[in-house]
C-alpha positions in Angstrom: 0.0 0.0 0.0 1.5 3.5 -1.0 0.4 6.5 1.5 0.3 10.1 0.0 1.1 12.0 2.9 0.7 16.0 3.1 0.3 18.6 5.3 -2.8 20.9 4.9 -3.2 24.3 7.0 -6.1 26.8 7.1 -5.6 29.7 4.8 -7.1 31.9 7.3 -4.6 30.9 9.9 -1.2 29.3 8.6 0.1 28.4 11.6 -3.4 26.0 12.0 -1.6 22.6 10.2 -2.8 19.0 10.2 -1.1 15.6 8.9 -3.6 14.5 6.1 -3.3 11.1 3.7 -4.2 9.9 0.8 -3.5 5.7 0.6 -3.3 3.9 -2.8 -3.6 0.1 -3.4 -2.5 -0.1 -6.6 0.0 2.1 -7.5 3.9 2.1 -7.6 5.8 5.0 -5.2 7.1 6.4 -8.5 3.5 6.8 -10.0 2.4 8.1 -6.3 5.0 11.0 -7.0 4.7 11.7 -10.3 0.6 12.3 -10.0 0.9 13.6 -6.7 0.3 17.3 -7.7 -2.8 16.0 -9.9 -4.5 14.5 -6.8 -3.6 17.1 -4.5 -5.1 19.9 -6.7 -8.4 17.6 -6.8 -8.3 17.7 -2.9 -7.6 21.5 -2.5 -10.7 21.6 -5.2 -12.6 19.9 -2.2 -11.0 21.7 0.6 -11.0 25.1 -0.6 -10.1 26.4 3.1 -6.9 24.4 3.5 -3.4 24.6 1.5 -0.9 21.8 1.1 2.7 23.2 2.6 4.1 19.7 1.6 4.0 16.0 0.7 6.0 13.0 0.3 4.7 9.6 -0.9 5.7 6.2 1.1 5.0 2.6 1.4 3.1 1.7 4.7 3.0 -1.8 6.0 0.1 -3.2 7.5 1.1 -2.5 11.2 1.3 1.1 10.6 -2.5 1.8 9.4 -4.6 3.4 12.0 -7.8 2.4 12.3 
């Protein structure tokens, strides 16, 4: 499983942040990064009151999922 993980802070107040993700069953780390900014610009779309400060894509293992 590949995990897009960003960070997402209130335009009104930048100091506001929270750790969001995005996870992926199906898809390679290097297509995770490459259509990262794609699927980030969709979630802004959604979330017009948050902007994404920055992201990194990752593989997560099945302990590391939160419920």
């Amino acid at each position: 499983m590949i995990e897009l993980l960003f960070v997402a802070c209130l335009s009104t107040a930048p100091d506001q942040c929270q750790e969001r993700s995005l996870l992926y069953t199906d898809i390679t780390p290097m297509t995770c990064m490459m259509g990262a900014q794609p699927e980030l610009a969709k979630w802004t779309e959604t979330h017009p009151a948050f902007t994404v400060t920055g992201w990194s894509c990752r593989m997560v293992r099945d302990g590391e999922r939160e419920a």
